[in-house]
C-alpha distance (Angstrom), angle and dihedral (degrees) to the residues before:
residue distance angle dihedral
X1 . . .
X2 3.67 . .
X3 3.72 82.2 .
X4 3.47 97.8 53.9
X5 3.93 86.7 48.8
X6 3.52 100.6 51.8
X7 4.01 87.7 53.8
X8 3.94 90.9 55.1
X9 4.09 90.0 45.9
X10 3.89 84.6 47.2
X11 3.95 94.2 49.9
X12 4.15 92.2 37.4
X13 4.42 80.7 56.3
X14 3.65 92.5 53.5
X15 3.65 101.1 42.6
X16 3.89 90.8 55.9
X17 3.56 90.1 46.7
X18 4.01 90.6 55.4
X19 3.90 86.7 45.4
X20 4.17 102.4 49.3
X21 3.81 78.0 41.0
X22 3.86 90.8 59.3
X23 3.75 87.2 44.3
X24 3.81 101.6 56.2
X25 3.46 86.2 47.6
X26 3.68 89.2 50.8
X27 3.71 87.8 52.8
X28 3.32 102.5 42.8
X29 4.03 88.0 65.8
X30 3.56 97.9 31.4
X31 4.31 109.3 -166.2
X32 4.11 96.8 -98.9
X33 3.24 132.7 161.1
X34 3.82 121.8 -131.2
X35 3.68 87.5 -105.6
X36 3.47 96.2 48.7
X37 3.64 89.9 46.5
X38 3.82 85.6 51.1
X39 3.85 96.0 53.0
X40 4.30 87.5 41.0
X41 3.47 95.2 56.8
X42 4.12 93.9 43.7
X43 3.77 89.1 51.5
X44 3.66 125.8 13.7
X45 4.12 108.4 106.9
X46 3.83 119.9 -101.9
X47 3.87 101.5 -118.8
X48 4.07 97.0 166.2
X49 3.88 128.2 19.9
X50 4.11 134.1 171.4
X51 3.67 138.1 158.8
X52 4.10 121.4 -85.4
X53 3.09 119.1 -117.2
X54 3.88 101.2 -135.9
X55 3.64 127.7 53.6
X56 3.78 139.2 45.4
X57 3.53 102.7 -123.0
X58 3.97 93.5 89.9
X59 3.79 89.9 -107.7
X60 4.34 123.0 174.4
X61 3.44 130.6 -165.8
X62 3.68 109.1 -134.2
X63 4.11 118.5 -161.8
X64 4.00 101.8 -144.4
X65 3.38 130.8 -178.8
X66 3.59 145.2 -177.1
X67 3.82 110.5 -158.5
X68 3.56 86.2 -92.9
X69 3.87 116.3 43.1
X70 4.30 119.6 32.2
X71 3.67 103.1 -162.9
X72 3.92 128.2 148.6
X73 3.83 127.8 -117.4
X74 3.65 138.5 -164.8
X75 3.36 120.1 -121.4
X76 4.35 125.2 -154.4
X77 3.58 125.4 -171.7
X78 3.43 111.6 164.7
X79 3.97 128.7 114.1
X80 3.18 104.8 159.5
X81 4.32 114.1 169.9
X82 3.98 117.7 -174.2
X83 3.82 136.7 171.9
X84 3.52 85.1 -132.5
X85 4.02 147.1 4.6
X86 3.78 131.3 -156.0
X87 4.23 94.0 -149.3
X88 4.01 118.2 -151.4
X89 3.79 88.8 -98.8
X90 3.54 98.0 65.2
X91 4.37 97.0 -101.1
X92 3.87 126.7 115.9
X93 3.52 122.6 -131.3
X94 3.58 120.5 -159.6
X95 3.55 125.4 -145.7
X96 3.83 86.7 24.7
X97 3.83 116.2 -162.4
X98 4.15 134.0 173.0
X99 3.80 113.0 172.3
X100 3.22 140.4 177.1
X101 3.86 81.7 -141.1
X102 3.89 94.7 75.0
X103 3.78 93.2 66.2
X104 3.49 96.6 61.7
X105 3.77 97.4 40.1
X106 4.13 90.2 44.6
X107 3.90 80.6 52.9
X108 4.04 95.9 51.9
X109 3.84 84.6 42.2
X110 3.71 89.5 53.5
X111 4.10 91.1 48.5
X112 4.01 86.5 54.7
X113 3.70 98.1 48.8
X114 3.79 95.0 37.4
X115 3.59 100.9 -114.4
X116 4.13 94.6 111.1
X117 4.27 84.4 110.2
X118 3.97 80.7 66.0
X119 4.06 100.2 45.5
X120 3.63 123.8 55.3
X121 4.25 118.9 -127.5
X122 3.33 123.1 -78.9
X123 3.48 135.3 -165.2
X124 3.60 147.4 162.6
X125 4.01 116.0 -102.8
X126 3.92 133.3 151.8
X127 3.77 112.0 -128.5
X128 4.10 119.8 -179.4
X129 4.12 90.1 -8.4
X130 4.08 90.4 -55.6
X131 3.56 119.3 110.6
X132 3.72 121.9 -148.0
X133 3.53 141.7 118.4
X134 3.63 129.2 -52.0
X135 4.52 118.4 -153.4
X136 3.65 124.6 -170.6
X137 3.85 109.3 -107.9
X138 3.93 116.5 -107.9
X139 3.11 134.3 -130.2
X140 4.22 96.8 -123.3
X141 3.80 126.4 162.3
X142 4.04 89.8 -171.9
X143 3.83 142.6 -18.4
X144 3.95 124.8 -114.7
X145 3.92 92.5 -102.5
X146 3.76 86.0 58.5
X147 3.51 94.6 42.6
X148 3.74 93.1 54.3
X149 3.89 89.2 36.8
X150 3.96 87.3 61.0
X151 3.88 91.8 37.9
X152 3.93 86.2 -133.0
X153 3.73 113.8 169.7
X154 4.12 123.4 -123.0
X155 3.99 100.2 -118.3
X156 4.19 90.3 -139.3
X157 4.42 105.4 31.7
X158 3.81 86.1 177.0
X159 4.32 89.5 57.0
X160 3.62 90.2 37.7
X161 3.75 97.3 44.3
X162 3.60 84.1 46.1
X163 4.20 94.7 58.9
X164 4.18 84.9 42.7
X165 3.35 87.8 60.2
X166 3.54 93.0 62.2
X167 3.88 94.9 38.2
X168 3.92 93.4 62.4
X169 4.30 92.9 46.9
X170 3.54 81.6 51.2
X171 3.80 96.2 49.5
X172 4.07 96.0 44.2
X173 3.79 88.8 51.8
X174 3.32 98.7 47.9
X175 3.94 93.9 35.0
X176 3.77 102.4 -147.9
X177 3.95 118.4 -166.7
X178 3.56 96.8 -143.7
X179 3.82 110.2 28.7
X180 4.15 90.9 166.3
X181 3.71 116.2 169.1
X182 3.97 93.1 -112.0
X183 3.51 79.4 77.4
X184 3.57 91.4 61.0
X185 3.84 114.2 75.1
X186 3.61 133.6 -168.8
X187 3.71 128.9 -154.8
X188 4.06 140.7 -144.5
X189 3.61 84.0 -88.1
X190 3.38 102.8 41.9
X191 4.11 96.0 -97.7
X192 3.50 115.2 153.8
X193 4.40 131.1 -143.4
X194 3.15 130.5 -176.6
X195 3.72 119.3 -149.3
X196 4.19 148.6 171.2
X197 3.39 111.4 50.0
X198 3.74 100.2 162.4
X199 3.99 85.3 124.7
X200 3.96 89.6 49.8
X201 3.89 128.4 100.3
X202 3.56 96.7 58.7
X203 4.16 116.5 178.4
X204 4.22 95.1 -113.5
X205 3.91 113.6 119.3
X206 3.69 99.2 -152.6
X207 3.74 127.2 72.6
X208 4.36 103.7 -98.7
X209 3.82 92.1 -139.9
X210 3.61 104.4 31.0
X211 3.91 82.9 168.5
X212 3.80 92.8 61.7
X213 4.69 82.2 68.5
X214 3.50 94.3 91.7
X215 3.68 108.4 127.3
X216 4.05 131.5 -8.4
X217 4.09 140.0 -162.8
X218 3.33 108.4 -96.1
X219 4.05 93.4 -121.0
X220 3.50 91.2 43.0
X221 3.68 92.2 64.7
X222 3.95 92.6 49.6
X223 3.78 86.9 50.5
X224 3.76 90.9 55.2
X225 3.89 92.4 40.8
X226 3.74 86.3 48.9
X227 4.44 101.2 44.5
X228 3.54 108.8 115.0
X229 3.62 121.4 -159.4
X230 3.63 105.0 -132.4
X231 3.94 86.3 55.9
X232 3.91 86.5 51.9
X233 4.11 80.7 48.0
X234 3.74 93.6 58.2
X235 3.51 105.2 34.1
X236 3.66 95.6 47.8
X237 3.98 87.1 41.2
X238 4.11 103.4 157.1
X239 3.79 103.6 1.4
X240 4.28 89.5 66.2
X241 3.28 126.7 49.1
X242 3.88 121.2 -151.1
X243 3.63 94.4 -102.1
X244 3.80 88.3 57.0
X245 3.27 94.3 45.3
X246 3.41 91.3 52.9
X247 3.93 99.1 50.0
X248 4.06 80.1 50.0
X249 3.96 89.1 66.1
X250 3.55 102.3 38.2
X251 3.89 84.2 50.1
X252 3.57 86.3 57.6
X253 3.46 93.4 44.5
X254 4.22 94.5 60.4
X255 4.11 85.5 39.6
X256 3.97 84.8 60.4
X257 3.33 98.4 40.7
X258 4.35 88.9 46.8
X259 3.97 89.3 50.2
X260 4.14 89.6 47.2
X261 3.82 88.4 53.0
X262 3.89 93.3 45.5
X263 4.22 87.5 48.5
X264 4.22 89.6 53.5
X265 3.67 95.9 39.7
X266 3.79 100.0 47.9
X267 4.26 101.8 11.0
X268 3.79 112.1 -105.9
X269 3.93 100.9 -91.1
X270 3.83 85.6 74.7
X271 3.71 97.0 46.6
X272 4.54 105.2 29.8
X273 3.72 117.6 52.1
């Protein structure tokens, strides 16, 4: 009998273990919208903070909540402007920029093309007198460098080739400087984001890996056929300038024009999927 007890005391232990387990996962990625993610991140109250551990661009990941929702947030500082920048790989870049500012254009960018299921939000907030930009947390089991570190293969290469395909149009238009794969991060289910581009947005016209425009989601493509720049203007109003909002569009243009070529050479079914 006592037996018999202990086993249903035993079984009751683990069952509400597997349940609060299901909870904090359940709060962890609380069912938002991207507006009320938006308004979250803008004003729910910083009640835990410490440096990340990855990254050179003094980021923190701040734990806010709102009485309601507990959810983490990454936190970007830097705007940093130079004449000139020796890089890690030996180059100079002139006119050298890394903002904060990038993230939450690259973000409104991402909204107008369609690619905002790929890019986490990002918003402006002031944290400890620094203003920057502020990202919802992901949920990430590993980054690309890891990934390739640990030579782990994707379950489903056609899905995941799929999602890279869209990462790389995304990287020529927005020309990043450093688009390193711990930028790339890969979820439970094999989701990927792309994030950090305070070194994006750069002033060239054409595309820096023209080789990368091999094949393109259908709707992507229409979104980038149908960007207008005075949208760009507006919803990118004072983290681009008009000059980088101009290389932006003429970047789309040669993307377009690539993808067009691709469709007559090889007939779209092999380039749009």
């Amino acid at each position: 009998m006592n037996l018999l007890y202990l086993r249903r005391r035993l079984f009751l232990a683990v069952a509400a273990c597997l349940v609060c387990g299901l909870f904090a996962v359940a709060g962890d990625e609380p069912n938002l919208t991207k507006e009320q993610i938006k308004q979250f991140l803008v004003t729910a109250k910083v009640v835990k903070s410490h440096e990340s551990k990855k990254g050179v661009t003094n980021t923190s990941r701040l734990t806010l909540s709102d009485g309601t929702v507990t959810h983490d947030a990454s936190f970007q500082p830097i705007d940093e402007h130079k004449h000139e920048m020796k890089l890690a790989n030996g180059a100079v870049e002139l006119n050298f920029v890394d903002s904060y500012k990038y993230n939450i254009a690259a973000y409104a960018l991402a909204e107008l093309v369609g690619m905002d299921d790929m890019v986490p939000v990002y918003v402006e907030r002031k944290w400890e007198g620094k203003v920057g930009s502020l990202s919802w947390w992901l949920p990430v089991k590993m980054d690309e460098a890891d990934r390739v570190k640990q030579k782990i293969s994707v379950p489903n290469p056609e899905a995941w080739n799929n999602q890279m395909y869209r990462i790389r149009v995304f990287d020529q238009l927005i020309s990043d400087a450093d688009p390193n794969l711990t930028n790339v991060l890969i979820g439970e289910n094999w989701q990927i984001w792309r994030i950090d581009f305070s070194r994006a947005f750069r002033l060239n016209k054409e595309p820096k890996d023209p080789k990368d425009l091999t094949r393109c989601d259908r709707q992507l493509l229409q979104k980038l056929k149908a960007l207008d720049a005075n949208t760009l203007t507006e919803r990118t109003k004072g983290y681009l300038d008009k000059d980088e909002v101009k290389a932006v569009m003429m970047r789309r243009e040669k993307i377009v024009a690539q993808f067009q070529k691709l469709i007559a050479e090889k007939g779209e079914n092999e380039v749009l999927y």
